[in-house]
C-alpha positions as CSV (number, residue, x, y, z in Angstrom):
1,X,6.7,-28.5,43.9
2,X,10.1,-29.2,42.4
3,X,11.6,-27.2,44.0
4,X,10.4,-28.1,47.3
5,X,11.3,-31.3,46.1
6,X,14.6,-30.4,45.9
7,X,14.9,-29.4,49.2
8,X,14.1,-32.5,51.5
9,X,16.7,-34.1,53.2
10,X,15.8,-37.9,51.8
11,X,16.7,-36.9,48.0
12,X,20.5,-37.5,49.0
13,X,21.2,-40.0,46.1
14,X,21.0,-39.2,42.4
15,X,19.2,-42.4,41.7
16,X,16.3,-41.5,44.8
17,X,16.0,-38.0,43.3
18,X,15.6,-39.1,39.8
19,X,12.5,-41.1,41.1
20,X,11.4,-38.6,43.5
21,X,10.8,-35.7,40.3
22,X,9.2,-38.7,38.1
23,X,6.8,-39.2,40.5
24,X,6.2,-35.5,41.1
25,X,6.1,-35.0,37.6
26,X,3.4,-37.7,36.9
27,X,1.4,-36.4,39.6
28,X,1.3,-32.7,38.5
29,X,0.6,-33.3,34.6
30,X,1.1,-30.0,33.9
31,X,4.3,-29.2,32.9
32,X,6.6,-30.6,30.4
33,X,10.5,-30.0,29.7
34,X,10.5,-27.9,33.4
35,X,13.3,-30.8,35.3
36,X,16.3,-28.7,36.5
37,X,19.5,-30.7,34.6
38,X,20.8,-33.0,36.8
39,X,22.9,-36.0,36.7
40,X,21.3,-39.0,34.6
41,X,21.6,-42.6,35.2
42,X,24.4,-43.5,32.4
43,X,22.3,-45.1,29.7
44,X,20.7,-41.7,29.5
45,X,24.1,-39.3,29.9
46,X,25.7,-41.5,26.9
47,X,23.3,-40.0,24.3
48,X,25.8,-38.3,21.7
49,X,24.4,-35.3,19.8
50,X,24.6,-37.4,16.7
51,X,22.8,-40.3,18.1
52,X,19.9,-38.2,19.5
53,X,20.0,-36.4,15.6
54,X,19.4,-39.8,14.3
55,X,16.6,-41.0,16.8
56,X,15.2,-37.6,16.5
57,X,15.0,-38.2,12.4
58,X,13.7,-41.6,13.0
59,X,10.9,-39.7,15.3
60,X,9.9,-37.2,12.7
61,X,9.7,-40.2,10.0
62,X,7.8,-42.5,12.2
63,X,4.2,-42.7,12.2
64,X,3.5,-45.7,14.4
65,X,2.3,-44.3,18.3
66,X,4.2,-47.0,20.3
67,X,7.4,-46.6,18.3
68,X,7.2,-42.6,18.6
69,X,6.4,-42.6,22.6
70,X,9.7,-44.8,22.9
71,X,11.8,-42.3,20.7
72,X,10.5,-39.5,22.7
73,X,11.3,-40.9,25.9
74,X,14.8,-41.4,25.3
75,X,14.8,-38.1,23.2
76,X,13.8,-36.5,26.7
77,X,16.6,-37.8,28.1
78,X,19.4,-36.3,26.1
79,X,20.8,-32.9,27.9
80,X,23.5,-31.3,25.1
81,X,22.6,-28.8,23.1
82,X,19.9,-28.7,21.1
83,X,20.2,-25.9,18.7
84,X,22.8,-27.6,16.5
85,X,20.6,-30.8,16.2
86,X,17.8,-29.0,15.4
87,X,20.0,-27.0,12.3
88,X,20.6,-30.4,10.9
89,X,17.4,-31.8,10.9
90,X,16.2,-28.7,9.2
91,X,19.2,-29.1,6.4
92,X,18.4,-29.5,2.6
93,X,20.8,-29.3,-0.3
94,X,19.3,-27.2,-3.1
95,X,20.0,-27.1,-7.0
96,X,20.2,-24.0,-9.0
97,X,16.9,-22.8,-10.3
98,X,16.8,-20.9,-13.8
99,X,16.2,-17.4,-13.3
100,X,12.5,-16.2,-14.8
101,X,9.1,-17.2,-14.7
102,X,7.9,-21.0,-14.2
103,X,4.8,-21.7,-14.8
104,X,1.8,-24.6,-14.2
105,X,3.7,-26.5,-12.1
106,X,1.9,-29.3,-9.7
107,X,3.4,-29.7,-5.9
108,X,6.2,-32.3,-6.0
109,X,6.2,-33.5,-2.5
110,X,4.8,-36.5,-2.6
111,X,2.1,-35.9,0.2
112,X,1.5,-32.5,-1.1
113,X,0.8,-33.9,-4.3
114,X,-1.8,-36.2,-2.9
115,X,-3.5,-34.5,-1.3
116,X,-3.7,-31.4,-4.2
117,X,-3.3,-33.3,-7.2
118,X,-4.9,-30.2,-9.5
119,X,-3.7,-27.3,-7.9
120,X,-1.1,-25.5,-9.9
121,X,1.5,-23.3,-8.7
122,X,3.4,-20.4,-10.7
123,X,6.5,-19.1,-9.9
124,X,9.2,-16.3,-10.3
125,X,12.9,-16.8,-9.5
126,X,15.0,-13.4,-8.9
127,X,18.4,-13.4,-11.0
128,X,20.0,-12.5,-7.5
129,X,18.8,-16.2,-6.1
130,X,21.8,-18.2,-4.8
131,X,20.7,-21.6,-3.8
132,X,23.4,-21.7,-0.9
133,X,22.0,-18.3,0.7
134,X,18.4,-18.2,2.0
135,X,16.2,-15.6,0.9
136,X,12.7,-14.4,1.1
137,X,9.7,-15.2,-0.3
138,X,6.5,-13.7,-1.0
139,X,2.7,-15.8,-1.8
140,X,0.8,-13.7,-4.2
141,X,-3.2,-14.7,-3.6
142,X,-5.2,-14.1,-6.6
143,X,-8.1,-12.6,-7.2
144,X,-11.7,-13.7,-8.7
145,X,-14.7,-15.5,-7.4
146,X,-16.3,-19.0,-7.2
147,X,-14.8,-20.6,-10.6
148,X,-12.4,-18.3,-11.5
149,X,-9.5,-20.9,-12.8
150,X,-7.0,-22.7,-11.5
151,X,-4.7,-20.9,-13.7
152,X,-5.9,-17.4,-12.5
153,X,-2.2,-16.5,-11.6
154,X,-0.8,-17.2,-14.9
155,X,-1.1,-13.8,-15.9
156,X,-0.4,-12.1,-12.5
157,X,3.2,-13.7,-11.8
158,X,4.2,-12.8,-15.4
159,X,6.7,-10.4,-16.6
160,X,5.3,-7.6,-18.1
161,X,6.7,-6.1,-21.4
162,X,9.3,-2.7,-20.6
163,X,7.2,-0.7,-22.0
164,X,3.5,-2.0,-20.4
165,X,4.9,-2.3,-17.1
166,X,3.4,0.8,-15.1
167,X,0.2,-0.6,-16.5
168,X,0.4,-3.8,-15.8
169,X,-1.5,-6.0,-13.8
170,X,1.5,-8.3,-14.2
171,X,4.2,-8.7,-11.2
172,X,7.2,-10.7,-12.1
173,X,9.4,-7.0,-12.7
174,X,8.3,-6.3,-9.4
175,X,9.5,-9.8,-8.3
176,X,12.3,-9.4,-9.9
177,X,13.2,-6.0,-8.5
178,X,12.5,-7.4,-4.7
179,X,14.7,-10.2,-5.3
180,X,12.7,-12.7,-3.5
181,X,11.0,-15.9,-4.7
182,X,7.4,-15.5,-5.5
183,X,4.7,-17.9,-5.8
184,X,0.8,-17.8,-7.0
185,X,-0.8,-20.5,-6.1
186,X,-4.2,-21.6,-7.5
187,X,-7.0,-20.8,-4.9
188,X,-8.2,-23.7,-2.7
189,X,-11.3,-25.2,-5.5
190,X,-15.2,-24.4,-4.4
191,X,-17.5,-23.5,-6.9
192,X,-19.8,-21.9,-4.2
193,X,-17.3,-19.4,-2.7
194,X,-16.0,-16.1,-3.4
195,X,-13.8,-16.0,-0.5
196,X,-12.1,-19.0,-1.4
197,X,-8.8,-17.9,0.1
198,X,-10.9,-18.0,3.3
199,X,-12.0,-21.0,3.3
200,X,-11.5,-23.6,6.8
201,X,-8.9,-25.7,4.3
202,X,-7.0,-22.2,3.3
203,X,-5.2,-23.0,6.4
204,X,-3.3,-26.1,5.7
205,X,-3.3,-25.2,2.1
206,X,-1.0,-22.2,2.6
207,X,1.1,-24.3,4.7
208,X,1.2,-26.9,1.9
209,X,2.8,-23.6,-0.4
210,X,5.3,-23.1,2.1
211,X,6.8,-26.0,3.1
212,X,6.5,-26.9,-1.2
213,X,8.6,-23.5,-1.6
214,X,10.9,-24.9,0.9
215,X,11.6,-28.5,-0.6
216,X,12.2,-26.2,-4.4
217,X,14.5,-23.3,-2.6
218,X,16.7,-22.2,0.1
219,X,13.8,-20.2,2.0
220,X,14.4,-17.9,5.2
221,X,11.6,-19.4,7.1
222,X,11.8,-15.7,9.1
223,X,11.4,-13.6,5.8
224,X,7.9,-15.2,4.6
225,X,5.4,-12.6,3.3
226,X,1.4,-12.6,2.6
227,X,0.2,-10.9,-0.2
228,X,-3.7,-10.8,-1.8
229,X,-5.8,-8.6,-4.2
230,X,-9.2,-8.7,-4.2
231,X,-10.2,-11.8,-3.2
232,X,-7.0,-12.5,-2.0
233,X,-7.5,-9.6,0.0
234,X,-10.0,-10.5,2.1
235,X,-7.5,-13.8,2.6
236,X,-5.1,-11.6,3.8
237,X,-6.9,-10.1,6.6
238,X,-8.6,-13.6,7.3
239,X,-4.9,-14.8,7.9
240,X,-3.2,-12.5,9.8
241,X,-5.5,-12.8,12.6
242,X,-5.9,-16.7,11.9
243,X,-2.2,-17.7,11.8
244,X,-0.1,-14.0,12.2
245,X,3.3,-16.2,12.9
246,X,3.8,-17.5,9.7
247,X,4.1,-14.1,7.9
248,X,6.8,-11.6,8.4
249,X,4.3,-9.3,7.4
250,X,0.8,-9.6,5.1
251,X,0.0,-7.2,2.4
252,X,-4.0,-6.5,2.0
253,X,-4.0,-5.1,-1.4
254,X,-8.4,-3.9,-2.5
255,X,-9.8,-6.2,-0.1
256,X,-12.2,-6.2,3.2
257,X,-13.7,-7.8,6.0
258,X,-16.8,-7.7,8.5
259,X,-16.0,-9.1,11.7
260,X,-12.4,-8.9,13.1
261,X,-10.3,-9.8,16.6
262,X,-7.8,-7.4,15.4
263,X,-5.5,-7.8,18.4
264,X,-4.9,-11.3,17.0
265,X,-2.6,-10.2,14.1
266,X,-0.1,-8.2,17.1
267,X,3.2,-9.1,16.4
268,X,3.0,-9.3,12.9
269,X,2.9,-6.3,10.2
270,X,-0.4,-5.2,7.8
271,X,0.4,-3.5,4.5
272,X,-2.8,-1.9,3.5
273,X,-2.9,-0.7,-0.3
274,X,-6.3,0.8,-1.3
275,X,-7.7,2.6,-4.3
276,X,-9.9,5.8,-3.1
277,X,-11.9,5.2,-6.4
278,X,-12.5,1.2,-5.8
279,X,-15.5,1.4,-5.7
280,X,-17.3,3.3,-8.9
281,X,-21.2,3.5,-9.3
282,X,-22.7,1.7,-12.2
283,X,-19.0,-0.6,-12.4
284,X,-18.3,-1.8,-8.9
285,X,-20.4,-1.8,-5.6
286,X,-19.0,-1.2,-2.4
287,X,-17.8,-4.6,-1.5
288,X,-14.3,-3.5,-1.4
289,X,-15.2,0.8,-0.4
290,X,-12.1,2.5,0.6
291,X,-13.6,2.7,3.7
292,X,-13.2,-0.8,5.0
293,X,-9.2,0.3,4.6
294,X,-10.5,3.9,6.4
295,X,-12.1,2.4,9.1
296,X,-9.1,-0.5,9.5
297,X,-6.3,2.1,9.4
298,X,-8.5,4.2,12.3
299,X,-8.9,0.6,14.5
300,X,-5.5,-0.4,14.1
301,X,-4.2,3.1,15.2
302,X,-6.8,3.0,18.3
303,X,-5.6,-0.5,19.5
304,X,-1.7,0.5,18.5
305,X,-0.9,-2.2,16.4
306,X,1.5,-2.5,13.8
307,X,0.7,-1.5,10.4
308,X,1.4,0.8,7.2
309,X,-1.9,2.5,5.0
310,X,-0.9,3.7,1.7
311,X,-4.5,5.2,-0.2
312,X,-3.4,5.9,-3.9
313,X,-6.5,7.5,-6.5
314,X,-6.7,4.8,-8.7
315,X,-9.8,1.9,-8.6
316,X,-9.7,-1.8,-7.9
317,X,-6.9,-2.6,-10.1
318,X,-4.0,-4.1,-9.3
319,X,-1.8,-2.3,-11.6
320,X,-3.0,1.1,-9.5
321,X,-1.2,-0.6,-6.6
322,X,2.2,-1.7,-7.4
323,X,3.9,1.2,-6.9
324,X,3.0,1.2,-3.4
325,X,3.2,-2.3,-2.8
326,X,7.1,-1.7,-4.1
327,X,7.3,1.2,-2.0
328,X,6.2,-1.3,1.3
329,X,8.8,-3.7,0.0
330,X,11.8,-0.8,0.1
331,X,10.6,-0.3,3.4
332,X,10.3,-3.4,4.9
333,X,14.3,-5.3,3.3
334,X,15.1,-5.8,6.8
335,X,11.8,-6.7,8.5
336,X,11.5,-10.4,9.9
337,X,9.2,-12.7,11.7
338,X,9.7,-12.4,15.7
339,X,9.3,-16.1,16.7
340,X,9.9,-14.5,20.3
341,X,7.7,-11.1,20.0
342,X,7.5,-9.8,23.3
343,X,3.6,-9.8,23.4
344,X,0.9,-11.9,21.5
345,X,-2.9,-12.9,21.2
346,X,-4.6,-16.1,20.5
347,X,-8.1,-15.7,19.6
348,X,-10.8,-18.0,18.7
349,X,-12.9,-18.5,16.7
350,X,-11.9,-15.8,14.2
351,X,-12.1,-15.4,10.3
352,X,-12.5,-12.2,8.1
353,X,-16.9,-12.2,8.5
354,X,-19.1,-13.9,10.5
355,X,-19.4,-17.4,8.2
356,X,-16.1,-17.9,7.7
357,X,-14.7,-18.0,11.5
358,X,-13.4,-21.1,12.9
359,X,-11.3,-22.1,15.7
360,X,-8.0,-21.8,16.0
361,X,-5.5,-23.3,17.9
362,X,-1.5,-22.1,17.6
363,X,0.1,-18.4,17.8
364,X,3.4,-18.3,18.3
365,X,4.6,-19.5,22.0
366,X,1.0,-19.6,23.0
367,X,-1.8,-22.8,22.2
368,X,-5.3,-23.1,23.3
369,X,-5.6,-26.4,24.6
370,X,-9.2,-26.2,26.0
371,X,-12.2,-23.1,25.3
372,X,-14.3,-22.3,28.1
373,X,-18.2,-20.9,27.5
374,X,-18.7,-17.2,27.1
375,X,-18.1,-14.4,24.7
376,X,-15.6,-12.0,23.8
377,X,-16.2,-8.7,21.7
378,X,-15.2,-8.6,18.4
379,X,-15.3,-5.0,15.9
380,X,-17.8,-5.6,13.4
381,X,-18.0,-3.4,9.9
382,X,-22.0,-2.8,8.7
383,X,-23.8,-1.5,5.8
384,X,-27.2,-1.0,4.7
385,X,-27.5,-3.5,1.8
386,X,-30.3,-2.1,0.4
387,X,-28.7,1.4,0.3
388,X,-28.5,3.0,-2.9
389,X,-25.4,3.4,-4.2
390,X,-24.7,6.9,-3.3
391,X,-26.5,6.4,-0.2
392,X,-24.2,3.5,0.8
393,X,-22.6,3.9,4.0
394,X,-20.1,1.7,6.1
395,X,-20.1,2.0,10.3
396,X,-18.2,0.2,13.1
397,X,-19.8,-1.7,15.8
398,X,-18.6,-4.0,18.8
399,X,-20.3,-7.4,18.5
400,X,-20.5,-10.1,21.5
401,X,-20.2,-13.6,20.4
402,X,-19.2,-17.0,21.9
403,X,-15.2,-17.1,21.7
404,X,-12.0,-17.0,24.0
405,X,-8.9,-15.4,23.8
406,X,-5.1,-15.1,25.2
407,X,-3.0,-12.0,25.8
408,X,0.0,-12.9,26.9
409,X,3.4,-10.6,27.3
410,X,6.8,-11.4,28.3
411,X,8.0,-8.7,30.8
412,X,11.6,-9.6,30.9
413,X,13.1,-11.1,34.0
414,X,11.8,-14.7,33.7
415,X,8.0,-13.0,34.3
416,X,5.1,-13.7,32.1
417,X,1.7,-11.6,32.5
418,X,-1.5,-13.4,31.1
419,X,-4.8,-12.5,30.9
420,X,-7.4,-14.8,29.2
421,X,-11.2,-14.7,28.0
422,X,-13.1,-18.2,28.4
423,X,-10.2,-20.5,28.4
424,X,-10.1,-23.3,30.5
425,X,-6.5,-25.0,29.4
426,X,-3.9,-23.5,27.5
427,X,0.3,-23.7,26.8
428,X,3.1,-21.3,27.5
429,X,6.3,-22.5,25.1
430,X,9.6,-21.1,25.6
431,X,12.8,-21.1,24.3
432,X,16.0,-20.0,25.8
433,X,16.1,-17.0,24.2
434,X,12.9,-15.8,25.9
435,X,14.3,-16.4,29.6
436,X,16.6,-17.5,31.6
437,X,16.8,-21.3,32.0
438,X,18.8,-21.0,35.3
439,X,16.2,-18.9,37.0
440,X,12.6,-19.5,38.1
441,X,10.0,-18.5,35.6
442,X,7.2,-16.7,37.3
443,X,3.4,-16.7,34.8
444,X,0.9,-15.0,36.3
445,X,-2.4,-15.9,35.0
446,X,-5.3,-12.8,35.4
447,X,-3.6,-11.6,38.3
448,X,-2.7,-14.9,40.2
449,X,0.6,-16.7,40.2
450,X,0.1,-19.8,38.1
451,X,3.4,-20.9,38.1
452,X,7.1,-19.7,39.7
453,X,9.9,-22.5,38.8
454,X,12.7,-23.8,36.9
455,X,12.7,-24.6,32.9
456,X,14.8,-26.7,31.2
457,X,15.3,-27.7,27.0
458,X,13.9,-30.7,25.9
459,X,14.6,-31.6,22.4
460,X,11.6,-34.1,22.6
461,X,9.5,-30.8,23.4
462,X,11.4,-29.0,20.5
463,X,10.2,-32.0,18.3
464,X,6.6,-31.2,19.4
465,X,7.3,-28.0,18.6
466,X,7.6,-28.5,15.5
467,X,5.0,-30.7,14.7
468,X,2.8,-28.1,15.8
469,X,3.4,-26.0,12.7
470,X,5.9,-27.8,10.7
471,X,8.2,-24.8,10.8
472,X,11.6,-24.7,11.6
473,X,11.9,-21.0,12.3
474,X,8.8,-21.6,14.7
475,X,11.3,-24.1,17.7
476,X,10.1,-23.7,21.2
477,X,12.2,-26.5,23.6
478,X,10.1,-26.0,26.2
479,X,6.8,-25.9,27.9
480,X,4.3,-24.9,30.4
481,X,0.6,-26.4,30.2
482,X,-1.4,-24.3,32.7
483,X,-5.3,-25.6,33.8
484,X,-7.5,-23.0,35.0
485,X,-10.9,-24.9,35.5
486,X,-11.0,-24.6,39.0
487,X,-11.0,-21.1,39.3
C-alpha cells in the first residue's frame, strides 16, 4: 500500500506525501518503522545524533506514558544512524575487580535490590579479567530442593585446594581456567518446590543476574552461558526452550525433564553432561536416569538441532562432570549468541514438565502478540512410578495440548518463510543486518504472502527493542506486526 502510495501522480510535494503515508500508516496499523527515508519537514531533519542520544536516554529514564509517547515521536523522526547511538547508550565505565572468589554479596542495583533483597550472589573473577575488554560469563544454577539455602553456592563457586581438585565438587579452578566471570546465584525462594529454578519468576530472576553482572563487569552480552546440576539441571532445559536467546549456549549437567517443545531451543546450543551410574538402587531413584539424557541426545539428533552429549561412568555428582564440562568449554572459546540466527521457534506455553509451563512471549526477532485456540504436539518422557527399581523404565510419547507456535526462517534475499500453529497476531523484527533496507521485504505466512515492501530503521523501534528484553546485544530497529485472524 506504500508503495502504491508512492506511485500516484498527487504525492508531487514532500509536505502532501508526508501526510499521504501518515494517513496510510494509521489506517493499516500493522507495521511499524516500514516508511521508505524520505525528506522530512525541517524540525524533524535537524535532529543531531547527539540530540536524539540524549532524548533517547531521557526515554529509557522516563516512566511517565504521555512524556514517553512524545519522546518516541520525535525519536521516530530522526533518520542518521543508529548503531552508534545505540553503543553509547549501552556504555558503562567499569573499575578493576580483585581477582578470586567473592562471596555473599546482595544485588546492588537499586531496583534489583528491591525487589530481591535476600538473595545472595557468589562470584569468581578470572586473573585474565581486564575491565576495558568484555568477556564472557557463565551462571552456575545450584542444586538441592525446596529449602536448600540461600547460600547453597558457597561451596560450589569455591576454589578447590590443588590437591582436592579432581574431586571436587568445587568450580572456581575451573573458572579460573575458562577465564570468564562466573556467578551462583541463590535459587529463586519457595519452600514447596524442588524445581525452583523453574519456577514462572526464574524468568525475570535470571534476567535480574544478568543485567546485575553487567552493572559489576564489562560483560559480552553475545558470550552469556547457562549452566545447572541437578536441580539446576532441570532449569537448564526449562530455559533454553523458555528464553534460548539469552544463552550463547546452556549446559544441562544430571538433570531432566517430562514434557518438551524441543524445537524451541533452535538456534542456541545444549551441553548435556550425564553420569551412566546417576541413578543407583537403594541411593538414588531414577529422577535423573541417564536415560532422560539417552532419550534427549536421540530427539535432538531426530529433529537436527544443535547440541553436544558427553556420558561419563561416574553418578550424580558434580565432581564426575567437570572434566567434561571443561572439555565443552575448550570447544565452544569462539561460540556466540546469533542475535540474527537464520531460523527460530517461539513456542508457548512451554516449561521442562507439564506444571511448570507457562506462556511465553519473546525469541529473538520473533514475539507472539496474540494465541489462537488449538493444540500443538509436544514429546513427552513417561515412567511407571510404581515400577520397582530395577523394573523402572523410561519411554517417549507425543502429547497434544492447547499451545501455539512460530517457525520462522530467513531465506536470504529480503524473503521470510513462516509457518505458525494457533497464532492469531505476532511480530517480525529486523535489523539491517538481516536484509536489505533498500529492497522489498517479502514474509510469507503458511504459504500466503503476508507482506512484500520496503523497511526502514527506527531508533524509536530500536528503543522498543530493547525494552523487550533489556539486552543490548538483543537490537532489532525494525518491525513487522502481522494479523492473521481473518484467515
Amino acid at each position: 500500500m506504500v508503495i502504491w502510495l508512492l506511485e500516484q501522480e498527487e504525492a508531487r510535494t514532500v509536505s502532501g506525501l508526508v501526510v499521504m503515508m501518515r494517513h496510510a500508516v494509521a489506517a493499516m496499523c500493522v507495521v511499524a518503522g516500514t516508511l521508505p527515508a524520505l525528506a522530512l519537514p525541517a524540525a524533524a531533519a535537524e535532529l543531531s545524533s547527539s540530540e536524539a542520544t540524549r532524548l533517547a536516554r531521557k526515554f529509557l529514564a522516563s516512566d511517565d506514558e504521555g512524556e514517553r509517547e512524545k519522546l518516541s515521536s520525535r525519536l521516530a523522526d530522526y533518520r542518521g544512524d543508529i548503531q552508534p547511538i545505540v553503543r553509547k547508550l549501552a556504555e558503562r565505565k567499569y573499575t578493576p575487580a580483585k581477582p578470586g572468589y567473592h562471596y555473599e554479596e546482595h544485588f546492588a542495583e537499586p531496583e534489583l535490590l528491591e525487589e530481591y533483597p535476600h538473595d545472595l550472589l557468589y562470584f569468581t573473577v578470572p586473573t585474565s579479567y581486564r575491565p576495558e575488554r568484555p568477556t564472557g560469563l557463565i551462571i552456575f544454577m545450584h542444586g538441592g530442593g525446596a529449602t536448600s539455602s540461600r547460600r547453597t553456592p558457597r561451596y560450589f563457586m569455591n576454589f578447590a585446594d590443588e590437591d582436592d581438585e579432581d574431586d571436587s565438587f568445587q568450580l572456581g579452578n575451573l573458572f579460573e581456567k575458562i577465564g570468564m566471570i562466573a556467578v551462583g546465584p541463590s535459587a529463586p525462594w519457595d519452600e514447596d518446590s524442588y524445581y525452583r529454578w523453574c519456577l514462572r519468576a526464574s524468568d525475570d530472576y535470571l534476567e535480574a543476574v544478568i543485567r546485575e553482572c553487567k552493572s559489576r563487569f564489562n560483560i559480552d552480552p553475545d558470550r552469556v552461558f547457562l549452566m545447572g546440576h541437578s536441580m539446576g539441571g532441570f532449569g537448564a532445559y526449562h530455559h533454553i526452550m523458555r528464553q534460548p536467546d539469552r544463552f550463547a549456549a546452556v549446559i544441562a549437567h544430571a538433570g531432566s525433564w517430562d514434557l518438551a517443545y524441543l524445537p524451541a531451543m533452535r538456534g542456541t546450543r545444549l551441553a548435556i553432561v550425564h553420569g551412566e551410574r546417576d541413578a543407583e538402587k537403594g541411593y538414588r531413584w531414577h529422577y535423573t536416569d541417564i536415560e532422560h539424557a539417552r532419550w534427549t541426545r536421540k530427539l535432538l539428533q531426530q529433529k537436527k538441532l544443535d547440541h553436544v552429549y558427553y556420558e561419563h561412568e561416574g553418578g550424580h555428582g558434580l565432581n564426575n562432570g567437570k572434566p567434561y564440562i571443561a572439555k565443552f568449554f575448550e570447544s565452544a572459546k569462539d561460540l556466540r549468541r546469533d542475535p540474527y540466527a537464520p531460523r527460530i521457534t517461539l513456542a508457548s506455553p512451554v516449561g521442562f514438565a507439564r506444571s511448570y509451563c507457562s506462556r511465553v512471549k519473546h525469541n529473538r526477532w520473533l514475539t507472539l502478540d496474540e494465541a489462537a485456540d488449538g493444540k500443538i504436539e509436544y514429546d513427552a518422557l513417561r515412567a511407571d512410578s510404581e515400577a520397582d527399581f530395577d523394573d523402572w523404565e523410561l519411554h517417549h510419547v507425543k502429547r497434544k495440548r492447547d499451545g501455539s507456535a512460530i517457525d520462522a526462517a530467513n531465506k536470504g534475499n529480503n524473503t521470510i518463510v513462516v509457518k505458525t500453529q494457533n497464532v492469531a497476531r505476532f511480530t517480525i523484527w529486523l535489523h539491517p543486518k538481516m536484509v536489505d533496507v533498500t529492497k522489498r521485504v517479502k514474509i510469507t505466512v503458511d504459504g500466503k504472502t503476508h507482506f512484500n515492501e520496503r523497511v526502514q530503521p527506527s531508533l524509536a523501534t530500536a528503543l522498543e527493542a530493547y525494552e523487550r528484553r533489556h539486552d543490548w546485544g538483543l537490537i532489532y530497529p525494525i518491525k513487522v506486526e502481522l494479523s492473521l485472524r481473518d484467515e
